[in-house]
N, C-alpha and C positions, 0 to 999 in steps of 0.2 A: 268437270273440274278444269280452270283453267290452265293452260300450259306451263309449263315450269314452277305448277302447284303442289309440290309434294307432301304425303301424309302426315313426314316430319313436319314440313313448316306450317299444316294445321294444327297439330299437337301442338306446337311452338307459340302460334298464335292464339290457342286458346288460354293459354298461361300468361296471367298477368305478367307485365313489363317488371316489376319490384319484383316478383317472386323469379322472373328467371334471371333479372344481375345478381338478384342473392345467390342463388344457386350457384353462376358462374365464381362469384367472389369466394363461397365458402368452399367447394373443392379446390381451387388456386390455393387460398390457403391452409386447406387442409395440409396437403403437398409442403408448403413450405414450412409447416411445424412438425412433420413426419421426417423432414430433412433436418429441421433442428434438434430433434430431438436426436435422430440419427448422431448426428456432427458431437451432440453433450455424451454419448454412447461412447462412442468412439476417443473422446479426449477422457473419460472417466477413468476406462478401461487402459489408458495409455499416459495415464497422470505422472506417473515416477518419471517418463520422458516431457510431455507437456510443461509442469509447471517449471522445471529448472531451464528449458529454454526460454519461456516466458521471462522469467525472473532473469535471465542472461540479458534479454532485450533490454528491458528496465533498466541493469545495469551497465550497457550498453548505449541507454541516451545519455547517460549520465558522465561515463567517461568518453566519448567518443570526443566531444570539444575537445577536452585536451587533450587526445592523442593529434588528431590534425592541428591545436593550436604545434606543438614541438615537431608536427612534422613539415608544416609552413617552414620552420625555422630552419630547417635542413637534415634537423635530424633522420635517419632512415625510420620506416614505417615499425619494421621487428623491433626495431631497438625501442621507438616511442611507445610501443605497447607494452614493452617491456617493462622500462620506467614505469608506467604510468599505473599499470599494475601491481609491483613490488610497494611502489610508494601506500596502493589503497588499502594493501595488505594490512603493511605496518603499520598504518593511519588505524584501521578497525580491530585488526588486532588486540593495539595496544590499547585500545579505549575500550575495548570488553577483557579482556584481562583484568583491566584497572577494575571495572566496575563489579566485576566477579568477585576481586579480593575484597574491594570495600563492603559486598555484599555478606562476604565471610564475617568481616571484622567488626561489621557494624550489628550483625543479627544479636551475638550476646549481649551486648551494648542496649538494644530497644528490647529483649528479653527483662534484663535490670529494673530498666524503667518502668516496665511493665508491671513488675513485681513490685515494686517500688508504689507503685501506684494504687495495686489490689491490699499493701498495706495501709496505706494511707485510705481506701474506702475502706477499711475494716474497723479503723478507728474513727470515723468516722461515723459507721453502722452502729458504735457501740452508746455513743451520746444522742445518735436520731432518732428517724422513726420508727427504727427498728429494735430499740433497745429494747423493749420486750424478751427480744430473743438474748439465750444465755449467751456467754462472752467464750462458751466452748465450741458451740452451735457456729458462732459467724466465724474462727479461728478454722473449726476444723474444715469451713466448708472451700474459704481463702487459702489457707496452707494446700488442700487438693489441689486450687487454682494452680498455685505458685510451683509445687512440687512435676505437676504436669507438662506445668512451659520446661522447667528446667529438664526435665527426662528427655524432653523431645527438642531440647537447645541441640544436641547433636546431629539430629533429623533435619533438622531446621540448614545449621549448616553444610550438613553433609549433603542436601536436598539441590543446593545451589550448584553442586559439584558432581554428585548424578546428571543433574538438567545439562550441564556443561558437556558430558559425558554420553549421553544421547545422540549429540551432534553426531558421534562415531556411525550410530544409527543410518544416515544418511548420507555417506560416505560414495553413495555412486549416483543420488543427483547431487551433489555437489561437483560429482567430477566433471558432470555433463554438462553442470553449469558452466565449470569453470574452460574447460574444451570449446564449448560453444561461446563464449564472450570470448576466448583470444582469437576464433576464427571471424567471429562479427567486428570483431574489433581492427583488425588485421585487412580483412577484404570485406567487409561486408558487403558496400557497394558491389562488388565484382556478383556477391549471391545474389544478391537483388534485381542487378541487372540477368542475369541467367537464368532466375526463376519466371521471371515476368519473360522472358521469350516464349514459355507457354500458350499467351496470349495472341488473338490474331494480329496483324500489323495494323489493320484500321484501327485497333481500340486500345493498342500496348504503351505510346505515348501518355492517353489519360489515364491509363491505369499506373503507370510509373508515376508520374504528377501527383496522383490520388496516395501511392503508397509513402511517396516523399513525403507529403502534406501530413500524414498520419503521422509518421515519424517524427517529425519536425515539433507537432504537438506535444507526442510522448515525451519530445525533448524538453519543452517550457514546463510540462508539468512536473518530471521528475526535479528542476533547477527549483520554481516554485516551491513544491513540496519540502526540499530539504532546506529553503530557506524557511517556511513557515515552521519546522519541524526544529530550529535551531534556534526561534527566537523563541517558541513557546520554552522549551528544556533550560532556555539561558535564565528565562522570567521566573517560572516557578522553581526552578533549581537555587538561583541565586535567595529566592525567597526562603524558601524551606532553607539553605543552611545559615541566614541570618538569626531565622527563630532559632536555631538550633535543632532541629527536627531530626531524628537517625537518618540513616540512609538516604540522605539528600541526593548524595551523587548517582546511585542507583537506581533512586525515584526521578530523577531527571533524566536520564536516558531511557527509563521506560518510556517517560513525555514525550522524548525523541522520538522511539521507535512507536510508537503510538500514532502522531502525527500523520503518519506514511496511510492512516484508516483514515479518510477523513469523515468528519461527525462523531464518529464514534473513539476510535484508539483512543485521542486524548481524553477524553470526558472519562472514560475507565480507567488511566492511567492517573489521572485528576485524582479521582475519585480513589483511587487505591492512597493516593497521599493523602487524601483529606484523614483516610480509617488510621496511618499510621499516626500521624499529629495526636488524632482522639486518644489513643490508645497510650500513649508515650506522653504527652503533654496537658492535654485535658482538653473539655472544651473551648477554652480561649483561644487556645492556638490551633485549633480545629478550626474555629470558625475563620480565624486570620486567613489561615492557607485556602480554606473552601474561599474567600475575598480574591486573595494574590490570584488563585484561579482563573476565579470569572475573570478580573482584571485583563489578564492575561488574554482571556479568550476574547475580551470585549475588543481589544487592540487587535490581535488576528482577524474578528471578523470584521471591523470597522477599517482598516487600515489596509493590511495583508494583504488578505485576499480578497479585495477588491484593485489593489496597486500589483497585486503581484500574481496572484493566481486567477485572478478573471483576466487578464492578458493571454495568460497562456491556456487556459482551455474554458470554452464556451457552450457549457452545459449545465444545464436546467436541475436547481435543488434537490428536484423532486427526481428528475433520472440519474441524481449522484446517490440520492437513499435506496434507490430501486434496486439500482447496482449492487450497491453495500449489500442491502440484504439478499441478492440471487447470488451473488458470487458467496457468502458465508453458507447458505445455503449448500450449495453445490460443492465448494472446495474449501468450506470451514475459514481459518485464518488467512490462508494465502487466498482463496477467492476473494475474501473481502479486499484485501492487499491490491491482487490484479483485478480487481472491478470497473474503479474509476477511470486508473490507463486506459484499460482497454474497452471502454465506451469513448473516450476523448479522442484516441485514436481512430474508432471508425466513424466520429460523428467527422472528425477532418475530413477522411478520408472520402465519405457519400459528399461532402459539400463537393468535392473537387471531383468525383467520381460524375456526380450527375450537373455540374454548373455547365450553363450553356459557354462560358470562356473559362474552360478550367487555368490555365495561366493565369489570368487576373483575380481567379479565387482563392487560387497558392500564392500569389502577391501579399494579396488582402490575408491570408494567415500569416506571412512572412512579414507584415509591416504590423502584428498584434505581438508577437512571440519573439520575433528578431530573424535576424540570417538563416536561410534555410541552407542544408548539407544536400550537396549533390549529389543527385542518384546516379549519374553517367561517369565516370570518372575515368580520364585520361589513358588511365594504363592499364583498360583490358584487354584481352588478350582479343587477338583481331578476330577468331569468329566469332565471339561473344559483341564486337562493335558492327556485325552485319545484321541486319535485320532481316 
């Protein structure tokens, strides 16, 4: 045997070249789906904390401009978050208040119509093709109809005010959320910068670069988002209450809140307006609204989000569907919710993570999205500015 011929490296070399990189490739990543899995373990079992810090983040890119535009201006940092806080309170507040009551006011309102309408097909039944059948037969089977909405008109409303009433439900991620967005909002830089000291100092630079760039993105997408989410709600909204449609106002901020899924929220939230139109106006104005829709969507996908949200985040159709469905999957409404973020986010992030000139890669996202926020900031406390 020749010298420094060991048994292993005959065992080795009897084994095909393709069978033994498979081998090496599939325990690597064996390991790394046994760690993923781990990591989905772990955030499952700790979701009451995970999702409301998540969704602080979110919130988080969202107000964070304007806390530093008022603190540019002089205002102190407590005071700007203060503001900026109070005002989004009152802002969301009021617009689900409003939309809750008109939710109230408007259900008996598309109950009527409703009824209104089951009479009108009964007269209807009685000269068509159904004449046949006795004129007790189609009354008493319509009056069920009609006698059933109205029992459960108070369900209906009272149903709006339970769901309202839920929220209580969640009353300690809320706190957390809200805890955690005045300290993100407040210092966040300062955490960012202290958490990444973890890091060795050869590699804590690109990882700061990488986590900036993430962020930065979360930033154009959430700006994106609530503008695509504003113009669809103004479209269809404005639509439906020209036809006269119930519940316009409250079908349009479901549009809103819908938008925030993308591919999907709106199309459901659509789709919930096309059923009420049917049901309230008939098919005419069904098919109107199912129009103003598309329309609708035809200008978001032609215009929008190509002007506005292909700027700010640069991910592939197919891994914004993938997303949608693992996060629904995994965390039902809110995974679908944090899905898209949080793939845009770490697709920034690996660009700038693994770019051989990470600067010039956080450039290059900062001249797609606009001014990036600085992760180093002025006034940390001095052992946090030693590396």
């Amino acid at each position: 045997m020749p010298e420094g011929f060991s048994l292993d490296s005959q065992a080795d070399a009897a084994v095909h070249p393709i069978v033994r990189k498979t081998a090496a490739w599939s325990w690597r990543l064996l390991i790394i789906l046994a760690a993923l899995i781990a990591l989905l373990w772990v955030i499952g079992h700790l979701e009451v904390i995970v999702v409301p810090v998540l969704l602080a983040i979110m919130v988080t890119a969202m107000l964070v401009p304007l806390v530093d535009a008022l603190d540019r201006r002089g205002l102190p940092r407590g005071l700007a978050v203060a503001v900026v806080l109070l005002s989004s309170f009152v802002v969301v507040g009021g617009i689900l208040a409003f939309v809750v009551s008109q939710f109230i006011h408007g259900a008996p309102a598309l109950i009527d119509q409703v009824t209104q309408s089951i009479t009108n097909a009964r007269n209807s039944l009685n000269t068509g093709v159904l004449s046949h059948f006795s004129n007790d037969q189609i009354k008493s089977a319509t009056d069920t109809a009609i006698e059933a909405l109205k029992n459960n008109q108070a369900k209906l409303t009272s149903g709006a005010l339970s769901t309202a009433g839920t929220i209580t439900e969640l009353v300690t991620g809320a706190l957390l959320m809200f805890f955690t967005l005045i300290f993100l909002l407040q210092g966040g830089r300062n955490i960012y910068a202290y958490v990444t000291k973890v890091f060795p100092v050869t590699v804590r630079d690109r990882v700061r670069d990488a986590g900036r760039a993430g962020f930065h993105s979360l930033i154009g997408y959430v700006r994106a988002t609530f503008l695509v989410a504003l113009v669809d709600a103004i479209g269809i909204g404005t639509g439906l209450a020209i036809m006269g449609i119930p519940l316009a106002l409250p079908l349009a901020s479901l549009v809103f809140l819908g938008a925030f899924i993308p591919l999907v929220g709106a199309v459901i939230a659509g789709g919930l307006a096309v059923i009420v139109a049917l049901i309230a106006k008939g098919w005419v104005f069904a098919l109107i609204t199912f129009g103003v829709i598309i329309a609708v969507q035809q200008l978001e996908a032609h215009v929008l989000q190509p002007l506005v949200m292909g700027r700010a985040v640069s991910v592939h159709p197919l891994a914004v569907v993938l997303a949608i469905a693992a996060g629904a999957v995994l965390a039902g409404i809110v995974g679908a919710l944090l899905a898209v973020p949080t793939v845009a986010m770490i697709n920034s992030a690996v660009r700038v993570l693994l770019a051989d000139d990470p600067k010039a890669e956080e450039e290059l996202l900062e001249a797609q999205v606009g001014p990036a926020i600085s992760a180093e900031p002025d006034d940390l406390p001095p052992e946090l500015q030693k590396d």
